[in-house]
MDAnalysis code that builds the backbone (N, CA, C; Angstrom):
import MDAnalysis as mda
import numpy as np

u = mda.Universe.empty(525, n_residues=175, atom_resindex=np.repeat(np.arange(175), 3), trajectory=True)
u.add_TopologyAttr("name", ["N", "CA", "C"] * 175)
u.add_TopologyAttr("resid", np.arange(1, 176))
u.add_TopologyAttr("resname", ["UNK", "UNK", "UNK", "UNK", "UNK", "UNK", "UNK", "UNK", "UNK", "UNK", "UNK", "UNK", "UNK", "UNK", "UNK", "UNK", "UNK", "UNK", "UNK", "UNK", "UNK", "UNK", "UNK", "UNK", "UNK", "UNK", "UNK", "UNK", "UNK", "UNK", "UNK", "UNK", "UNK", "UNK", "UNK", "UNK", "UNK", "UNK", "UNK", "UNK", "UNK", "UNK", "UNK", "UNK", "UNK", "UNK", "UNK", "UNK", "UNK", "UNK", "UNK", "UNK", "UNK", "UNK", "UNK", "UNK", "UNK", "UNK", "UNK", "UNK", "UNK", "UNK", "UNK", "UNK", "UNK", "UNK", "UNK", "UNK", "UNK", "UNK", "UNK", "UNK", "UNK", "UNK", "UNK", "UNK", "UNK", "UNK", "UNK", "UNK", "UNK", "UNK", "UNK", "UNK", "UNK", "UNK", "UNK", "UNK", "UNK", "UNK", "UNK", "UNK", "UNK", "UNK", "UNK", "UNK", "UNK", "UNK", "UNK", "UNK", "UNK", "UNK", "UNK", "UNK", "UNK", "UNK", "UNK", "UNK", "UNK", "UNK", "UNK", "UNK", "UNK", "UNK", "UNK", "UNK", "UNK", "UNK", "UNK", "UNK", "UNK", "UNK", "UNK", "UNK", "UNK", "UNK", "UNK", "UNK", "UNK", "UNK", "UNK", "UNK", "UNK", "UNK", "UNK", "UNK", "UNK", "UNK", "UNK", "UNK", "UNK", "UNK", "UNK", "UNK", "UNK", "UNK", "UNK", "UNK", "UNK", "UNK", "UNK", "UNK", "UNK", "UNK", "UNK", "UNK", "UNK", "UNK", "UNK", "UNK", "UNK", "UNK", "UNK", "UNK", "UNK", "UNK", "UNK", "UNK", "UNK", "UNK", "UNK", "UNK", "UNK", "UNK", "UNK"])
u.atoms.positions = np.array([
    [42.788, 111.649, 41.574],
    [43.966, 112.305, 42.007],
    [43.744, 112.936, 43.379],
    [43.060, 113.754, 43.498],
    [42.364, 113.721, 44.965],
    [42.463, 113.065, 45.564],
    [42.107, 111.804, 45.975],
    [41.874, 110.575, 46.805],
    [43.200, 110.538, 47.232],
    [44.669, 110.546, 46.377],
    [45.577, 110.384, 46.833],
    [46.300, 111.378, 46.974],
    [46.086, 112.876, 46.963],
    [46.873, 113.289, 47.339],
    [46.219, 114.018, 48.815],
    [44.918, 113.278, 49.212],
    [44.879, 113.859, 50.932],
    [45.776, 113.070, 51.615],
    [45.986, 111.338, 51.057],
    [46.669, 110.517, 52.085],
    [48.030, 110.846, 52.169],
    [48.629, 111.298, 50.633],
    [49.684, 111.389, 50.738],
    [50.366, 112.637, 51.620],
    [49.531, 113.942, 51.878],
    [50.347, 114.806, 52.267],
    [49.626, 114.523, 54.174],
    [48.850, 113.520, 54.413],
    [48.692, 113.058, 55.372],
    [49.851, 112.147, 55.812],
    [50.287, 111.172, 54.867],
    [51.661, 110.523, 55.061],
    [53.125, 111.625, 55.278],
    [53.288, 112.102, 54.518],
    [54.130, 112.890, 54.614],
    [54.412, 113.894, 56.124],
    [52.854, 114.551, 56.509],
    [53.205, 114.614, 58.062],
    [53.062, 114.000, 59.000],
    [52.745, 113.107, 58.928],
    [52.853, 111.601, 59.841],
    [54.759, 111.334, 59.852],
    [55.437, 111.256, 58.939],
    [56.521, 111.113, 58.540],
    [57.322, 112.074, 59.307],
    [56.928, 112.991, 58.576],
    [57.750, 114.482, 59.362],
    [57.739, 114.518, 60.737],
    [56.780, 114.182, 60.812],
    [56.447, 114.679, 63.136],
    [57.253, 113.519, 63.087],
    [56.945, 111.981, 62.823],
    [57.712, 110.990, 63.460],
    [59.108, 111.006, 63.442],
    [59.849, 111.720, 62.849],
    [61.497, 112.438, 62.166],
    [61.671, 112.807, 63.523],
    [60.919, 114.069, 63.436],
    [61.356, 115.015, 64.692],
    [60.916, 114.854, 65.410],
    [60.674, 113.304, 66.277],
    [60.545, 112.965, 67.605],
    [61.810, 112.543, 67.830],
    [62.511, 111.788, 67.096],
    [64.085, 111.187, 67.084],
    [65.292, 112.138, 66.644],
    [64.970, 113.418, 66.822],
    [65.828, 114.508, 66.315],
    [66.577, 114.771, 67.234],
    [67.830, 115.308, 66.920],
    [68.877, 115.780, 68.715],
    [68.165, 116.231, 69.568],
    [68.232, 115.325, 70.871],
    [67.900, 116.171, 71.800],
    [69.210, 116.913, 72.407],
    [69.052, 118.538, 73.049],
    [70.154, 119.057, 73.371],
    [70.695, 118.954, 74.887],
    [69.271, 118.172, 75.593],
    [69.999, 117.692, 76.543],
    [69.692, 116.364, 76.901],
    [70.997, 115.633, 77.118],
    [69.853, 114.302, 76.804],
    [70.273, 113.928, 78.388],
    [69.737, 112.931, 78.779],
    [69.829, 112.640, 80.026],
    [70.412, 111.212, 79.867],
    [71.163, 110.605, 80.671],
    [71.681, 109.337, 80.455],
    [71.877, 108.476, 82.643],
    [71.255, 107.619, 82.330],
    [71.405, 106.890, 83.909],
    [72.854, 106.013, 83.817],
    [73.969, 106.613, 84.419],
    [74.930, 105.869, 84.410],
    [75.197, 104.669, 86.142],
    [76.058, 104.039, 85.764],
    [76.893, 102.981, 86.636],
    [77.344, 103.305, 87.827],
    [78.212, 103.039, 89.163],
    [79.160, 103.185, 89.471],
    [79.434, 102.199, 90.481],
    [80.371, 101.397, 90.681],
    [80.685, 100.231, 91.073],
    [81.873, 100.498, 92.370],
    [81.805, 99.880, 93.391],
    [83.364, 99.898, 94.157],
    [83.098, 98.463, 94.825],
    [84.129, 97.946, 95.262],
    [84.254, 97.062, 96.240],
    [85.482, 97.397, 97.247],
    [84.749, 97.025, 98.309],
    [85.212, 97.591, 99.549],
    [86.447, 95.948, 100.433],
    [87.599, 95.972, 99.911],
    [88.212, 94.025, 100.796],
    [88.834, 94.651, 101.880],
    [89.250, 93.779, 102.371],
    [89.981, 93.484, 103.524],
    [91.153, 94.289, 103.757],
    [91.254, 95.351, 104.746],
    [93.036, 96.064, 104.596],
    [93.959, 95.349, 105.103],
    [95.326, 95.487, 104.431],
    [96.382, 94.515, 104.628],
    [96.891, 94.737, 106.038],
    [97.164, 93.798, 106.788],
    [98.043, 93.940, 108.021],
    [99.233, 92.697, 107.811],
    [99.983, 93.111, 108.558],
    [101.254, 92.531, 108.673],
    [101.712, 92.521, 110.319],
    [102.433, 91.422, 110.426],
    [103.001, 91.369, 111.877],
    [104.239, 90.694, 111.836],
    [105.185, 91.205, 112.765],
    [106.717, 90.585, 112.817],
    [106.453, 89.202, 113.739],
    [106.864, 87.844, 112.993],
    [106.498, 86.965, 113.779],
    [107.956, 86.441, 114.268],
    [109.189, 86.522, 114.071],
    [110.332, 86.406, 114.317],
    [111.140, 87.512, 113.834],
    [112.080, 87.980, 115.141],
    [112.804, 89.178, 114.481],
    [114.685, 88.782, 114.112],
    [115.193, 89.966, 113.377],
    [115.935, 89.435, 112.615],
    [117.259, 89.531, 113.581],
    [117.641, 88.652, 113.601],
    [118.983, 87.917, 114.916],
    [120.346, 87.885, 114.767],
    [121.321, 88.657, 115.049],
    [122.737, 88.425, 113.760],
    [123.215, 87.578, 114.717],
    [123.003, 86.683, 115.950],
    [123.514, 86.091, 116.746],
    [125.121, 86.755, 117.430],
    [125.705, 86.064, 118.307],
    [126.204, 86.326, 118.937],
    [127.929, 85.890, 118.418],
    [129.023, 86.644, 117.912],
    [129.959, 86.959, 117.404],
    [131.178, 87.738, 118.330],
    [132.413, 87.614, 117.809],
    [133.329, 88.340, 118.221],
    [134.059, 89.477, 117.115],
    [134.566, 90.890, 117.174],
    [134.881, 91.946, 115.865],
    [135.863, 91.120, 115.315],
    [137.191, 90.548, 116.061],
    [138.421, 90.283, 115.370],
    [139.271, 91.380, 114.761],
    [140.266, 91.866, 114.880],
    [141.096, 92.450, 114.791],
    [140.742, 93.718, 113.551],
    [139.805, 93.296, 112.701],
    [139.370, 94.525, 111.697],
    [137.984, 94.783, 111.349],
    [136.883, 93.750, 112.022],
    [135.612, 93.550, 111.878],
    [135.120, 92.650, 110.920],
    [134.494, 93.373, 110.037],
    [133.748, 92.699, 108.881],
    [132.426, 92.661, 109.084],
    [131.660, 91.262, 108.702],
    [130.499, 91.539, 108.255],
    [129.672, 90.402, 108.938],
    [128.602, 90.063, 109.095],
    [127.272, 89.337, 109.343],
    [126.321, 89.481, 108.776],
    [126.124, 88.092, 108.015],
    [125.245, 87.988, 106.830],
    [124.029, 87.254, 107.383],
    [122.893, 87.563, 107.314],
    [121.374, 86.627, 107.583],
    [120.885, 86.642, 106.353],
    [120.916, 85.450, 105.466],
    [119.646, 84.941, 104.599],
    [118.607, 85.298, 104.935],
    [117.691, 85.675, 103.654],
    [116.494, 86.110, 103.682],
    [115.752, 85.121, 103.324],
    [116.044, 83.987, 104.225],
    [115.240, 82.771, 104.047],
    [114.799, 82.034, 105.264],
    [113.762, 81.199, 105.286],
    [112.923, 80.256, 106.428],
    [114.229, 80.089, 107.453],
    [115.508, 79.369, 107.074],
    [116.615, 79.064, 107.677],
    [117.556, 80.496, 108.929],
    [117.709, 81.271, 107.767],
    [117.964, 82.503, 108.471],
    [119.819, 82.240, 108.065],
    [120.307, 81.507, 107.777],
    [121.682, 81.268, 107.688],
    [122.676, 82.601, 107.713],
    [123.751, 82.099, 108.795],
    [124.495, 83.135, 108.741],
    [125.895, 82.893, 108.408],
    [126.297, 84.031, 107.457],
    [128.010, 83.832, 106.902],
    [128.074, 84.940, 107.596],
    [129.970, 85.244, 107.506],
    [130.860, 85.975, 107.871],
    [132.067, 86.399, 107.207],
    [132.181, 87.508, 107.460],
    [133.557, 87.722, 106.670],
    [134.523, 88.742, 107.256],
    [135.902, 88.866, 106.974],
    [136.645, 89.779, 107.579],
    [137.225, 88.746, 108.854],
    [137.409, 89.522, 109.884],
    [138.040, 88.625, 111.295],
    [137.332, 88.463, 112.231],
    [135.373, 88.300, 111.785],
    [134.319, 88.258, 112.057],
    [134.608, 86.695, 112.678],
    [134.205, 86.172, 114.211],
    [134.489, 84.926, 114.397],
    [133.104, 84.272, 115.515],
    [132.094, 83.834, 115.388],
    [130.989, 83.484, 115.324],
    [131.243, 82.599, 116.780],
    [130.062, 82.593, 118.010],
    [130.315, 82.017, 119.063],
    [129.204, 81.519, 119.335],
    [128.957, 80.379, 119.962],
    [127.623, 79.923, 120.389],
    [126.479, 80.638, 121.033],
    [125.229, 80.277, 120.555],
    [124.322, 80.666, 121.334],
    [123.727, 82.178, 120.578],
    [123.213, 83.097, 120.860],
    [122.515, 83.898, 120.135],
    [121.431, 83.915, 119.316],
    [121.545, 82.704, 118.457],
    [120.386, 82.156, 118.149],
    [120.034, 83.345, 116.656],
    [120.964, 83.136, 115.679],
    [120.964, 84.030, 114.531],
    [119.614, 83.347, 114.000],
    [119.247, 84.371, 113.025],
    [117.879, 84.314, 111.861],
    [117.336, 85.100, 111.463],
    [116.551, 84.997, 110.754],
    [116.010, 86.174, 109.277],
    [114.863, 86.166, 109.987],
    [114.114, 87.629, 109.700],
    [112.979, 88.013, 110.395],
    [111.924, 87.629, 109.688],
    [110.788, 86.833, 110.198],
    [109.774, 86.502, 109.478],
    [108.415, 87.731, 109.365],
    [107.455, 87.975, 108.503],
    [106.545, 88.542, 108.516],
    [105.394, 87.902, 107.982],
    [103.842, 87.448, 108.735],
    [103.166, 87.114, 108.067],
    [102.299, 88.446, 107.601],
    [101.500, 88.401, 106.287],
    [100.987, 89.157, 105.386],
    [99.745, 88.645, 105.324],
    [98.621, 89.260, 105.521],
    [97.133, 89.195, 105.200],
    [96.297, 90.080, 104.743],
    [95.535, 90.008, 103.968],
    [94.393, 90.731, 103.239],
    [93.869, 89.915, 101.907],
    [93.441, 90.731, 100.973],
    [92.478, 89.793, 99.922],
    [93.154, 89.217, 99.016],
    [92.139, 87.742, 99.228],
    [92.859, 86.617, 98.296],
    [93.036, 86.843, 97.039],
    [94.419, 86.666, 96.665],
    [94.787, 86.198, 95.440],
    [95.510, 87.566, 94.896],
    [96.121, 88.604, 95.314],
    [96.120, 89.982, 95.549],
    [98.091, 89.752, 95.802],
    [98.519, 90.662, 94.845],
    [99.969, 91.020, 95.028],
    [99.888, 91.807, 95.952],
    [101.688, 91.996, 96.430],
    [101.944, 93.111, 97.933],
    [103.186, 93.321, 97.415],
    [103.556, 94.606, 97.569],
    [104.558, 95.593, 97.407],
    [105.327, 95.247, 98.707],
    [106.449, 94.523, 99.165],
    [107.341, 94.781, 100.473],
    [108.550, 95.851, 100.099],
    [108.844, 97.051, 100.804],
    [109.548, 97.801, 100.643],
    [110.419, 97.537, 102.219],
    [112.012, 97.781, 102.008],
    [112.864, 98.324, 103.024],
    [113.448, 99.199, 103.126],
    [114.336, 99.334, 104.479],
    [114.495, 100.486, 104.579],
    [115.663, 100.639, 103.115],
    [116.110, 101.405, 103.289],
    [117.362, 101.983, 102.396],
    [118.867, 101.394, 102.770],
    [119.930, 101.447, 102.347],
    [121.044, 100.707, 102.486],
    [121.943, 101.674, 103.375],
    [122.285, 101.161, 104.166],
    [123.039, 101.926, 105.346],
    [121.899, 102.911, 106.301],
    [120.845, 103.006, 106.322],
    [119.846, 103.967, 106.586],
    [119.476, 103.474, 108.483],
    [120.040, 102.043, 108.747],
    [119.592, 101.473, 110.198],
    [120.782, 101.345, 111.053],
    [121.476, 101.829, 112.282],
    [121.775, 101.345, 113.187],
    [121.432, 100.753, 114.141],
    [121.859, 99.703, 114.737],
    [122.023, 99.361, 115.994],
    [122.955, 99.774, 116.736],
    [122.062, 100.293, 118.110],
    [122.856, 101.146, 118.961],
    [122.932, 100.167, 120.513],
    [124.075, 100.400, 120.895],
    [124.697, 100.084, 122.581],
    [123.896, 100.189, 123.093],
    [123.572, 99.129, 124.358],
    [122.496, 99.491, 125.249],
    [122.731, 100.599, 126.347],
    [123.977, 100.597, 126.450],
    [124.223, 101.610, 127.356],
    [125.806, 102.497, 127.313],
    [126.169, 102.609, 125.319],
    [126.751, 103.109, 125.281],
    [126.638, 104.211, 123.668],
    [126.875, 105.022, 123.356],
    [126.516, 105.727, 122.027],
    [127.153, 104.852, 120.729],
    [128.021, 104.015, 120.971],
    [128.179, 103.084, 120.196],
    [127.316, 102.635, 119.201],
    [127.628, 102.343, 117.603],
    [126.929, 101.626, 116.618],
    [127.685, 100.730, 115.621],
    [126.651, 100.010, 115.471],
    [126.719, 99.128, 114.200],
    [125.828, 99.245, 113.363],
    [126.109, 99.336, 111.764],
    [125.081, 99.773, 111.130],
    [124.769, 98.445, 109.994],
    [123.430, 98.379, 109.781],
    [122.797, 97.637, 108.777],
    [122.895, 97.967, 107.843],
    [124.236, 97.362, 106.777],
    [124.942, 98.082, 105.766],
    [123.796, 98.203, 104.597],
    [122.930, 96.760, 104.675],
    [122.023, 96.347, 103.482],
    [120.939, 95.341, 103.895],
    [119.519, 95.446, 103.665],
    [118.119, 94.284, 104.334],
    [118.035, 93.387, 102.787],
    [117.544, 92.348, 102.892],
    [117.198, 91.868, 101.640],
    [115.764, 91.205, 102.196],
    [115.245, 90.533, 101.138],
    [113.441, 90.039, 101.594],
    [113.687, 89.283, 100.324],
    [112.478, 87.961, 100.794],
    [112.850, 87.026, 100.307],
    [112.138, 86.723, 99.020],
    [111.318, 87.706, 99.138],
    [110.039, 87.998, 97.969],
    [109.317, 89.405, 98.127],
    [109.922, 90.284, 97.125],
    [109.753, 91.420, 97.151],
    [108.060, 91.862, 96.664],
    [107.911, 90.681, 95.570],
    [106.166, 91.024, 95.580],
    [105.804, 89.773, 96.037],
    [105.150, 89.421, 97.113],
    [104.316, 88.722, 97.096],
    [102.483, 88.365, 97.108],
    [102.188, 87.254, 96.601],
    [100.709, 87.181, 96.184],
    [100.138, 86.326, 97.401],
    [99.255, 86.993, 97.740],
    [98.462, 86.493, 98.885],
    [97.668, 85.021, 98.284],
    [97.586, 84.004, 98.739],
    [97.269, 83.162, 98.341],
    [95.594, 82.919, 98.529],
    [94.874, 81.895, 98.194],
    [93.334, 81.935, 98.509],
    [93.101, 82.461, 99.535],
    [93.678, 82.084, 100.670],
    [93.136, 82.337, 102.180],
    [93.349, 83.876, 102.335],
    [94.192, 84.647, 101.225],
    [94.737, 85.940, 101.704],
    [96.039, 85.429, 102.974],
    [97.035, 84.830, 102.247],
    [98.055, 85.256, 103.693],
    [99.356, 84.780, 102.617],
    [100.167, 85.131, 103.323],
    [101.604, 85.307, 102.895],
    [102.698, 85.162, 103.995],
    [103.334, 84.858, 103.539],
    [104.775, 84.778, 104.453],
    [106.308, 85.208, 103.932],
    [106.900, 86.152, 104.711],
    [108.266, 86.455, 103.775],
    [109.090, 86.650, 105.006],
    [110.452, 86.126, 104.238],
    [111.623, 86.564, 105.261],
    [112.018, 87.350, 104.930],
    [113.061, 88.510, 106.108],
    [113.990, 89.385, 105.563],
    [115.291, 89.500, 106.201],
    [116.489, 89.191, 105.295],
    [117.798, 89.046, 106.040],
    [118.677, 90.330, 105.684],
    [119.667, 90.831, 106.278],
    [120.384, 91.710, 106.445],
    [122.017, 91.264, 106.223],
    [123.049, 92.597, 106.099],
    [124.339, 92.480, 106.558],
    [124.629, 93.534, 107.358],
    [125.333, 93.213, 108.466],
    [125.239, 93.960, 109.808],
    [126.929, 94.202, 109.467],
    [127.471, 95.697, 109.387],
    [129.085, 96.231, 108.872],
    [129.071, 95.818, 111.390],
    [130.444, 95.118, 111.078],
    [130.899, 94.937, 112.123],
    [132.499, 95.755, 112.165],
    [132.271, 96.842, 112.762],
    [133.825, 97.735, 113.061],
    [134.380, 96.608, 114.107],
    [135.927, 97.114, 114.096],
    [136.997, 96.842, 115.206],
    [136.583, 96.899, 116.327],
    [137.514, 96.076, 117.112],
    [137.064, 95.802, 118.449],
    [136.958, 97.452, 119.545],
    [137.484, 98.673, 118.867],
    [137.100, 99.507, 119.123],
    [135.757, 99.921, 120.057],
    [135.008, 99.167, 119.825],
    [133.293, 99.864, 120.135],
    [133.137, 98.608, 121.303],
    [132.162, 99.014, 122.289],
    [131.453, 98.564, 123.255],
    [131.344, 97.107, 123.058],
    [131.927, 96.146, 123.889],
    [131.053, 94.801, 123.971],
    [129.291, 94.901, 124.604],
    [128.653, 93.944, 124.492],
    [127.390, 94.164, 124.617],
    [126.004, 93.942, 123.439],
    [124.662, 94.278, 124.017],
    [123.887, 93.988, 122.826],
    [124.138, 95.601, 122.164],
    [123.235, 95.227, 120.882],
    [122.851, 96.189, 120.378],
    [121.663, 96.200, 119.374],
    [120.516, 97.092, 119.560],
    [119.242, 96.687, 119.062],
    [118.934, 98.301, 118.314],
    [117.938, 97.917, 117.250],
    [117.361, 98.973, 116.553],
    [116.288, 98.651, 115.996],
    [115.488, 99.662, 115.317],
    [114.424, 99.082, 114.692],
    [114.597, 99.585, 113.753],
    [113.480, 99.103, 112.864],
    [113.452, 99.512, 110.788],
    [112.222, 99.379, 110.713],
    [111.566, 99.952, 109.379],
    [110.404, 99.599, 108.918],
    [110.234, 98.978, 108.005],
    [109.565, 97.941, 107.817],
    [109.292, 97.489, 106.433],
    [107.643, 97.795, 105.886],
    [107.540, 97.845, 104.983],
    [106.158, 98.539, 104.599],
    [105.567, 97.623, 103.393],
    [104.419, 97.627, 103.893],
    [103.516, 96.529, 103.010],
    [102.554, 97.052, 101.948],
    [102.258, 97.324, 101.005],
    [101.102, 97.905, 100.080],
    [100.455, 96.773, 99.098],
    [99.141, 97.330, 99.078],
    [99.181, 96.185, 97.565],
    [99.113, 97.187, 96.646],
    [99.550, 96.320, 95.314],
    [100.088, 96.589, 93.895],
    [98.654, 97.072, 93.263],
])
C-alpha cells in the first residue's frame, strides 16, 4: 500500500500544477490583424459639354430637351422652334479609378442651375439634369463613361437674344 500511495499523491500533484498552468489567465495577451488597401482615387473629366443648341422662344417659350445619351437628342416643346447649327448634345464624362468598383453620380438639384446672358442679367434655368447611369461600375480597366442630358425652361421672347452659359456640378463617389 505504500508503494502506491507515494505515486499516487505524486500523480495527483503532477495533475494539479498541470490544471493550473491552463487556468484563467487575467490578462491574456492576444496578437491581432489589421489589413487596408490603399486603390486608385476616382477622377472624372468633362469630355463634351452639355449643348441645348441654337433655337428661337416663340411666342410663349417652352422647353429644350437633351437625352442623356451618346446621341445627345434634342426635343422641344411649347413655341420652342429649333434653327441650324449650335450643335446640341448631352455632356459626356469619362470616370476612372479601381476596377470593377461601382460610382455614385449625383446632380445638381431640379431648378437649382441657371444660365445667364453674356452681357445681360437675363436667365434661363435648368428646370431638370438626367444621367444616363446613375451607378455606374468601372469596368476591368477601371473606366466608365456616362452621359448627362437636361431640360432647359425657355421663357418668352421677353429676355435677351444671345448665348447663355452656366456651370453645375456633378459629383462622383464610389459606393
Amino acid at each position: 500500500m505504500k508503494k502506491l500511495t507515494l505515486p499516487l499523491i505524486f500523480s495527483l500533484l503532477f495533475i494539479g500544477f498541470s490544471l493550473s498552468t491552463y487556468a484563467f489567465d487575467p490578462d491574456p495577451v492576444v496578437t491581432a490583424t489589421a489589413t487596408a488597401e490603399l486603390v486608385e482615387a476616382l477622377a472624372a473629366e468633362e469630355v463634351a459639354q452639355l449643348n441645348f443648341g441654337r433655337f428661337t422662344a416663340g411666342a410663349s417659350g417652352g422647353t429644350v430637351v437633351i437625352a442623356n445619351t451618346a446621341a445627345g437628342t434634342m426635343n422641344i416643346t411649347g413655341t420652342v422652334s429649333t434653327i441650324g447649327g449650335g450643335s446640341p448634345s448631352s455632356a459626356s464624362f469619362n470616370i476612372s479609378g479601381h476596377a470593377n468598383q461601382e460610382v455614385t453620380v449625383t446632380l445638381p438639384a431640379d431648378g437649382a442651375v441657371n444660365l445667364t446672358h453674356a452681357t445681360t442679367t437675363d436667365v434661363m434655368n435648368v428646370a431638370t439634369f438626367s444621367v444616363s447611369d446613375a451607378s455606374p461600375l468601372l469596368n476591368a480597366s477601371g473606366e466608365a463613361t456616362i452621359f448627362v442630358g437636361g431640360t432647359l425652361t425657355v421663357p418668352n421672347t421677353s429676355i435677351a437674344r444671345g448665348v447663355y452659359t452656366g456651370t453645375y456640378n456633378v459629383t462622383f463617389a464610389y459606393q
